[in-house]
C-alpha positions as CSV (number, residue, x, y, z in Angstrom):
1,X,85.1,104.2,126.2
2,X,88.2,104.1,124.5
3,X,89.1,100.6,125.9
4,X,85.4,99.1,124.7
5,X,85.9,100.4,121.2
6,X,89.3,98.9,121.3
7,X,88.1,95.8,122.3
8,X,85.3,95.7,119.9
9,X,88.0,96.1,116.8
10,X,89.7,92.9,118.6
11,X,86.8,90.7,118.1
12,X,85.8,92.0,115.0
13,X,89.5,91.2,113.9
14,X,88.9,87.8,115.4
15,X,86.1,86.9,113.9
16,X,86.8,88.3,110.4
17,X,89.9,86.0,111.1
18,X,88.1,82.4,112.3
19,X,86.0,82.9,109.7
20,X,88.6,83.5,106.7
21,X,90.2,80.5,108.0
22,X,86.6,78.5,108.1
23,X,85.6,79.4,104.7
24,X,89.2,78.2,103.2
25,X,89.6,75.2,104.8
26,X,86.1,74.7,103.4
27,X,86.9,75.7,100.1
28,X,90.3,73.5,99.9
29,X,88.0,70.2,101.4
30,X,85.6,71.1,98.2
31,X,88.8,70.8,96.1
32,X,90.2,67.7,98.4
33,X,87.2,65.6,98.4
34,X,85.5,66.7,94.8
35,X,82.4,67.8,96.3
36,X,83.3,70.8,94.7
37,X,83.0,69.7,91.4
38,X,79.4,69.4,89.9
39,X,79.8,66.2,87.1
40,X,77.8,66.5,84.3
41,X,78.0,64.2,81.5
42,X,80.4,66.4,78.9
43,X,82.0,68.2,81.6
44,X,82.4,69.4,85.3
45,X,81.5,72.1,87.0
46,X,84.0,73.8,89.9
47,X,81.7,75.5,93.1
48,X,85.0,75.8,95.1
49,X,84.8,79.5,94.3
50,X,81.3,79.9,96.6
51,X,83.1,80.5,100.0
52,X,85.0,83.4,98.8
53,X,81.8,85.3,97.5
54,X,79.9,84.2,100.6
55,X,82.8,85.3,102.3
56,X,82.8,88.5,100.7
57,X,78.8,89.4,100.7
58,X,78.6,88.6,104.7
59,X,81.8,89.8,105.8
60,X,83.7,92.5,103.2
61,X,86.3,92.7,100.6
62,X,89.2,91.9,102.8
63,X,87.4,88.3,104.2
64,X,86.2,87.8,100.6
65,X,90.0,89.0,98.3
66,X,91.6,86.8,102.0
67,X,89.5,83.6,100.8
68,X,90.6,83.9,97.6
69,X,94.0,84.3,98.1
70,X,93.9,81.3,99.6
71,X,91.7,79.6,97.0
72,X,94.4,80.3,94.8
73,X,97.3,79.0,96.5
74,X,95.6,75.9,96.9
75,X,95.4,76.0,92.6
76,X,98.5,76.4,93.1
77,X,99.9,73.6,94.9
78,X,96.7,71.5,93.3
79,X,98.9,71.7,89.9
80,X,102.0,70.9,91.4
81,X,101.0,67.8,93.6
82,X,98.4,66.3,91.2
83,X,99.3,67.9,88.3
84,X,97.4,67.4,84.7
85,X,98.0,68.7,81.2
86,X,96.9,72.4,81.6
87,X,98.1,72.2,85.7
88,X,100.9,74.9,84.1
89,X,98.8,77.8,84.0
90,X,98.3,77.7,87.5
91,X,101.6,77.8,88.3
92,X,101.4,81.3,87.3
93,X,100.5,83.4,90.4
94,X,98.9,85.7,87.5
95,X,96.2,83.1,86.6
96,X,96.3,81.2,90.2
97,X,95.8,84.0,92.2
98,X,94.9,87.3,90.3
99,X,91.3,86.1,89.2
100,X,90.2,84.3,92.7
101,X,91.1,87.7,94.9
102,X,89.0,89.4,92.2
103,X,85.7,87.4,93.5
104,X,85.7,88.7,96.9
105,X,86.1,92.4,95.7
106,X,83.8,92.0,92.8
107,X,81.0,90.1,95.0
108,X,81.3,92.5,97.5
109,X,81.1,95.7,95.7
110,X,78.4,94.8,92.9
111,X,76.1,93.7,95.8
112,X,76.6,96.7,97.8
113,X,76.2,99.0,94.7
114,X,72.8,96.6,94.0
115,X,71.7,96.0,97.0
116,X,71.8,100.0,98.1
117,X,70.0,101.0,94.4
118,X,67.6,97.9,94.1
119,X,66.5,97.4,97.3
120,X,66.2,93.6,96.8
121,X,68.7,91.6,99.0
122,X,68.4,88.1,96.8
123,X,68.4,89.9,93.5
124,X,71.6,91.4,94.4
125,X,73.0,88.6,95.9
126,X,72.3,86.4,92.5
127,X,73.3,88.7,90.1
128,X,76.8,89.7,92.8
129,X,77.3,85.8,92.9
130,X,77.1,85.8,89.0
131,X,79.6,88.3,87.8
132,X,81.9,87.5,90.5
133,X,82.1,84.0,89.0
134,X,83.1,85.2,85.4
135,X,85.6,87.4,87.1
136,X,87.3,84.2,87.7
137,X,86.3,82.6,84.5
138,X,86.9,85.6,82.2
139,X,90.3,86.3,84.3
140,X,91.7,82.5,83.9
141,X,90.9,82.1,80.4
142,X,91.7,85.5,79.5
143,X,95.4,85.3,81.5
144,X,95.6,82.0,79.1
145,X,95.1,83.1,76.1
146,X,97.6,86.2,76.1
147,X,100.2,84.4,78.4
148,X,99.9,80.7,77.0
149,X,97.8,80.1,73.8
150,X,101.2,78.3,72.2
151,X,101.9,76.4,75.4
152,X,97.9,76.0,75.7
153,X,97.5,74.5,72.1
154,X,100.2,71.9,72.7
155,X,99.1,70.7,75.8
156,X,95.2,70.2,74.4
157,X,96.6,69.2,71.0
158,X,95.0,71.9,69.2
159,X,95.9,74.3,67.0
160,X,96.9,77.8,68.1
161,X,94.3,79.3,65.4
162,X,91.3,77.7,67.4
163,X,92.7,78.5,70.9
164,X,90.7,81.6,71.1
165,X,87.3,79.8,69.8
166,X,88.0,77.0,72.5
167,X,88.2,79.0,75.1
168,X,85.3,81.1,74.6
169,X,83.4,77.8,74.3
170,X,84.5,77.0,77.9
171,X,82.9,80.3,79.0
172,X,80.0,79.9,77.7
173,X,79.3,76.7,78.7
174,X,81.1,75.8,82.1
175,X,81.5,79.2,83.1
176,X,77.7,80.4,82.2
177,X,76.6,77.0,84.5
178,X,78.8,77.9,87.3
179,X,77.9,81.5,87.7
180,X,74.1,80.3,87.8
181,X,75.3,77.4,90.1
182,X,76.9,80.3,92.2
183,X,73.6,82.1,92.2
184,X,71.5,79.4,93.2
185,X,73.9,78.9,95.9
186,X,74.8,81.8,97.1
187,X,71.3,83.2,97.4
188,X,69.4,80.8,100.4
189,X,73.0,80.4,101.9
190,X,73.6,84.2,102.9
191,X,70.0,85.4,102.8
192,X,69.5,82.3,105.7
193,X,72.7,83.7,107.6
194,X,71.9,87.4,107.6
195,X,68.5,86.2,109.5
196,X,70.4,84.5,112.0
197,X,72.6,88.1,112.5
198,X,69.7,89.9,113.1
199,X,67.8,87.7,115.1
């Protein structure tokens, strides 16, 4: 008994494992290729986030904060290989990292706190997807406007007064379009996998 329970925590650690590694190698070929950038014509929108909340809805915080982690690292060495004139700010492990391990745990708490008082699997799953993307996008611009708004200003050619007003435009723009991006996403995505798991 105790050997079958044993080796039932081995697979599960295996599999939490093959897929941590699947959903960041498909996150970092998003980034790579720029399929995970949505153009529109005033701007772009990033969907490179979506593994790590589908990560974290099907498979729990630690797959979901594991995908982010590595999410973030790629930021990372994205600003130091192909760097541009805001790539700074993710050289901070604050900004890089801080914000994308905050998806998984966000996604997977709010949907299990929704999911067990709503009763509605896709509703939960949208609204999870949608606050787990302005965890990134609140936590990135937020970590930039108290760490950087000088060094931000200068690199945008802006002045430091307006920093604060610029910002909040990108939130409400970019970051409103990619948390219903996420949602839209998200939802047929893990609704059509949990069918598969119990079938």
């Amino acid at each position: 008994m105790l050997k079958a329970s044993g080796m039932r925590r081995s697979q599960t650690k295996i599999r939490k494992l093959v897929i941590i590694a699947m959903l960041s190698s498909i996150s970092i070929f998003l980034g790579v290729s720029g399929l995970g950038f949505i153009r529109l014509p005033a701007f772009s929108l990033t969907i490179m986030h979506l593994p790590v909340i589908i990560g974290a809805i099907l498979e729990g915080p630690i797959v979901g904060a594991s995908v982010g982690l590595i999410f973030g690292l790629f930021s990372m060495y994205q600003a130091l290989t192909a760097p541009t004139v805001t790539s700074f700010l993710f050289l901070n492990p604050l900004i890089a990292l801080v914000p994308r391990v905050l998806i998984g745990i966000v996604a997977y708490y709010v949907y299990k706190f929704l999911v067990k008082t709503l009763k509605k699997p896709k509703i939960s799953i949208g609204i999870s997807a949608i606050l787990a993307t302005f965890t990134n996008t609140v936590g990135v611009l937020g970590l930039t406007y108290i760490l950087y708004l000088d060094q931000y200003a200068k690199a945008i050619n802006i002045s430091p007064n307006v920093v604060g007003a610029t910002l909040f435009g990108v939130a409400t723009t970019n970051g409103v379009l990619e948390a219903i991006a996420s949602a839209l996403i998200s939802v047929p995505v893990i609704i059509g996998v949990l069918k598969v798991k119990r079938q």
